[in-house]
Backbone as CSV, one residue per row, in Angstrom:
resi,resn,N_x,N_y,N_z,CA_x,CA_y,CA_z,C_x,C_y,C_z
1,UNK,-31.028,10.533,12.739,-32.170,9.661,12.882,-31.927,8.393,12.062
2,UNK,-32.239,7.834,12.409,-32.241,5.601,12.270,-33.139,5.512,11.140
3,UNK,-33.344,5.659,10.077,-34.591,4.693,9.526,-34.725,3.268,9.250
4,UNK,-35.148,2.901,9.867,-34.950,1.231,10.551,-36.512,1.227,11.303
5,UNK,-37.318,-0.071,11.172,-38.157,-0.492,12.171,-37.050,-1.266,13.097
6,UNK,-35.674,-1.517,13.398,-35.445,-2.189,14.167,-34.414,-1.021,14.504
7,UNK,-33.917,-1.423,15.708,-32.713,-0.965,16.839,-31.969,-2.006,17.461
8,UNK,-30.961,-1.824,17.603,-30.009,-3.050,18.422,-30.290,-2.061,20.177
9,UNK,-30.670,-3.335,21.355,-31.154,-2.903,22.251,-29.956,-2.122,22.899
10,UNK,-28.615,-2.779,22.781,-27.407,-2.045,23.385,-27.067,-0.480,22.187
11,UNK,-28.129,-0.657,21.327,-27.696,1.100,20.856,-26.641,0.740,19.557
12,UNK,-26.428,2.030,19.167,-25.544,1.813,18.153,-24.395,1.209,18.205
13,UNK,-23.562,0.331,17.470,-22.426,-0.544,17.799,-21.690,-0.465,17.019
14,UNK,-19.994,-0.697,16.709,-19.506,-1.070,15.890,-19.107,-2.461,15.623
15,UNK,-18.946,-3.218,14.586,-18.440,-4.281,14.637,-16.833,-4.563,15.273
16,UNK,-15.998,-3.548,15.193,-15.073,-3.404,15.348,-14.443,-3.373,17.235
17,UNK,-15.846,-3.096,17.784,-15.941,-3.085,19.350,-16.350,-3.893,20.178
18,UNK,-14.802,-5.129,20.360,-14.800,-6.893,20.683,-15.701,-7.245,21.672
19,UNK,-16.013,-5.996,22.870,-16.912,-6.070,24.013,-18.197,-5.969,23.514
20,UNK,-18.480,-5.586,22.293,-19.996,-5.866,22.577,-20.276,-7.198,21.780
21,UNK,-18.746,-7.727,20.467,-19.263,-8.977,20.163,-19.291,-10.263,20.824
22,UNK,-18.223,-9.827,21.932,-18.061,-10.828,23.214,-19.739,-11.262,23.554
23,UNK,-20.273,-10.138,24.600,-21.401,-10.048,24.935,-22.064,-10.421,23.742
24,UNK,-22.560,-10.404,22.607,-23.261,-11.192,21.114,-22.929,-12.396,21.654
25,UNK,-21.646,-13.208,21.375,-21.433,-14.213,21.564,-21.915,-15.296,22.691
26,UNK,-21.819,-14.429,23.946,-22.436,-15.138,24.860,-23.896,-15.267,25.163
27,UNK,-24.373,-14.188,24.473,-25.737,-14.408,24.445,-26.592,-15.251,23.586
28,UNK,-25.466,-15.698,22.673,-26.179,-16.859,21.512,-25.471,-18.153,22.036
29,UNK,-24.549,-18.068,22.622,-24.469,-19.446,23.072,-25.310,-19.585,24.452
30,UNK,-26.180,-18.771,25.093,-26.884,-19.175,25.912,-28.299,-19.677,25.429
31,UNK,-28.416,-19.065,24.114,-29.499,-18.919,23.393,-29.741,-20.434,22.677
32,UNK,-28.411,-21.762,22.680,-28.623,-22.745,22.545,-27.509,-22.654,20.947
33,UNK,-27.042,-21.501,20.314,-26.533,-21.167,19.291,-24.756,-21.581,19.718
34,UNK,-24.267,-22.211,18.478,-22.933,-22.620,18.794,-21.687,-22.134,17.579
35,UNK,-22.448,-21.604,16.783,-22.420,-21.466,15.246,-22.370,-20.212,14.877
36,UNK,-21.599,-19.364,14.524,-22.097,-17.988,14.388,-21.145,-18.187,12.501
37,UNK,-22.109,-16.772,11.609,-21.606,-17.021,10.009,-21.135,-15.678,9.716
38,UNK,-19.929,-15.468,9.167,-19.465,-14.047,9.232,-19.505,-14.192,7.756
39,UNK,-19.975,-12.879,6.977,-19.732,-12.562,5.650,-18.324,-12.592,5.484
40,UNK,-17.528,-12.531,4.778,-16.164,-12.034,4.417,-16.115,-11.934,2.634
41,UNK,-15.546,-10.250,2.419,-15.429,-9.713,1.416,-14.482,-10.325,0.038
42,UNK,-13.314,-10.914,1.098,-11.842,-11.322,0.071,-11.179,-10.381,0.652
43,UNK,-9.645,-10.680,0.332,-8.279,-10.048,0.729,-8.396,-9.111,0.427
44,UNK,-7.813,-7.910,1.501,-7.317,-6.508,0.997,-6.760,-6.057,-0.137
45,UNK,-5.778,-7.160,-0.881,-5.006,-6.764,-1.564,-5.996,-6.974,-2.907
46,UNK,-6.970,-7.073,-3.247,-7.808,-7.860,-4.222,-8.555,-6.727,-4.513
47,UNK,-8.710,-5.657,-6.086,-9.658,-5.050,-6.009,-10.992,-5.505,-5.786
48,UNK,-12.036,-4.517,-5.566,-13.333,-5.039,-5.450,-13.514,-6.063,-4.262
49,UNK,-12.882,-5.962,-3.349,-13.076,-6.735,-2.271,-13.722,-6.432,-0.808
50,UNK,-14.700,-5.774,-1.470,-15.490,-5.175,0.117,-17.052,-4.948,0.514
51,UNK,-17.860,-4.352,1.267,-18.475,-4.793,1.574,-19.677,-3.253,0.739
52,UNK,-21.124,-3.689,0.838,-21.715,-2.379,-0.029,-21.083,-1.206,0.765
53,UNK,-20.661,-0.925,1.777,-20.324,0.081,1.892,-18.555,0.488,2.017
54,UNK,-18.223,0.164,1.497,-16.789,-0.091,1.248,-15.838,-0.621,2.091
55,UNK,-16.167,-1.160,3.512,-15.465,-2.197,4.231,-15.207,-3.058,3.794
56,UNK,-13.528,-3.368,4.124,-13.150,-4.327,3.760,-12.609,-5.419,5.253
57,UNK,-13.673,-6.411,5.126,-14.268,-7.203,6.605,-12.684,-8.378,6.752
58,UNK,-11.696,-8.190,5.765,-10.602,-8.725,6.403,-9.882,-8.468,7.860
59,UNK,-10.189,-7.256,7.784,-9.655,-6.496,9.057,-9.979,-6.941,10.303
60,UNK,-11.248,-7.208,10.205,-11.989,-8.050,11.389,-12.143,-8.984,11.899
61,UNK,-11.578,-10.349,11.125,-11.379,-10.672,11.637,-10.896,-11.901,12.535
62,UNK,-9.190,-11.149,12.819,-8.287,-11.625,13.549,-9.229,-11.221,15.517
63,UNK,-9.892,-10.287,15.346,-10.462,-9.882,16.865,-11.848,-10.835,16.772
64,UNK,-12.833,-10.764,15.608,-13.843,-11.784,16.123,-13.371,-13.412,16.346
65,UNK,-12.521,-13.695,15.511,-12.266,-14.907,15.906,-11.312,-15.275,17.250
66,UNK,-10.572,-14.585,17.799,-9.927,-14.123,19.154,-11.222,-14.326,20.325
67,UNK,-12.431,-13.527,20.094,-13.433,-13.278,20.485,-14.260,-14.521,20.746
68,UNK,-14.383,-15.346,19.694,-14.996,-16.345,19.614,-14.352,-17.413,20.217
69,UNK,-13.250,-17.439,19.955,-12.463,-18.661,20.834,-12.490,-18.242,22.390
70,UNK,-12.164,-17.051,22.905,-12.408,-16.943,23.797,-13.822,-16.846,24.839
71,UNK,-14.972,-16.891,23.948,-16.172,-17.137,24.626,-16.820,-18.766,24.196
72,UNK,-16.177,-19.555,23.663,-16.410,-20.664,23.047,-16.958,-21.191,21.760
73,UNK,-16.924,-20.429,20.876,-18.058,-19.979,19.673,-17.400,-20.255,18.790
74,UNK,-18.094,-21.510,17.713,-17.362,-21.600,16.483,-17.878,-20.585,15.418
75,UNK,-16.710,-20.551,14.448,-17.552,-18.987,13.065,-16.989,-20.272,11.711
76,UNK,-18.132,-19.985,11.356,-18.028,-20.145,9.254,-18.154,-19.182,8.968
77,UNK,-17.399,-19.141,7.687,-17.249,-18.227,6.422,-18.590,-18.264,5.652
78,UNK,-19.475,-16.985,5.101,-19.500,-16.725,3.805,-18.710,-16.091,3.091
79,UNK,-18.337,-16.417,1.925,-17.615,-16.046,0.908,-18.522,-15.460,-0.136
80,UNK,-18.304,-13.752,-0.056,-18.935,-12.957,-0.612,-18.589,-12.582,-1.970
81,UNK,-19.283,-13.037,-2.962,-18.963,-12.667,-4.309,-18.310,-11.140,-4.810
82,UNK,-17.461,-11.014,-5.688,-17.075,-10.337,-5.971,-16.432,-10.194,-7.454
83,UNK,-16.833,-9.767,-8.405,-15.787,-9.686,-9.972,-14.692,-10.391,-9.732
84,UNK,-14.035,-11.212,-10.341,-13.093,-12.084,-10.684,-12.798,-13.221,-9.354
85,UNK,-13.931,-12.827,-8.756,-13.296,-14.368,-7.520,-13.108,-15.891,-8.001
86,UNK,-12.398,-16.376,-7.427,-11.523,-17.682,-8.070,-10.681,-17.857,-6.365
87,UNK,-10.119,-19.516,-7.208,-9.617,-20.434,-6.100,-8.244,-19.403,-5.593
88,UNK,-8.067,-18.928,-6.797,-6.357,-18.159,-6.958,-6.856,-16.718,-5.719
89,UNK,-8.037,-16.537,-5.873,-7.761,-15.009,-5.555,-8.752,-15.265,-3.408
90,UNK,-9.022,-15.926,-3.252,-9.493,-16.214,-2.345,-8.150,-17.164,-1.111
């Protein structure tokens, strides 16, 4: 069971599953949206570089941005704090 007042209408998803961010994508650029903002944790190789639940969102993405170019969609970075982040370690 979900405890959530919300649901994603296509159901549970992974980020990791390009067809449904494809479909995201096109539905915000119909939506007038051109812009999409991806968190990002820091490099794999970097302790402490991941997400509250221990993803580490480097992995991801070489396919959302694949994704995005291919449905027309530009992405910015957030750059997610982490213990010792610096110019060096980013």
């Amino acid at each position: 069971e979900i405890h959530s007042p919300f649901y994603p209408e296509r159901g549970c998803y992974s980020s990791r599953d390009l067809n449904v961010t494809r479909a995201q994508f096109r539905e915000l650029l119909r939506a007038g949206v051109g812009v999409v903002v991806l968190s990002w944790s820091g490099r794999p190789d970097v302790p402490g570089t991941h997400d509250t639940q221990g993803v580490n969102t480097d992995a991801l993405l070489d396919g959302v941005l694949d994704a995005a170019l291919a449905e027309g969609m530009a992405v910015a970075f957030h750059l997610e704090p982490y213990e010792g982040r610096s110019a060096e370690s980013v």
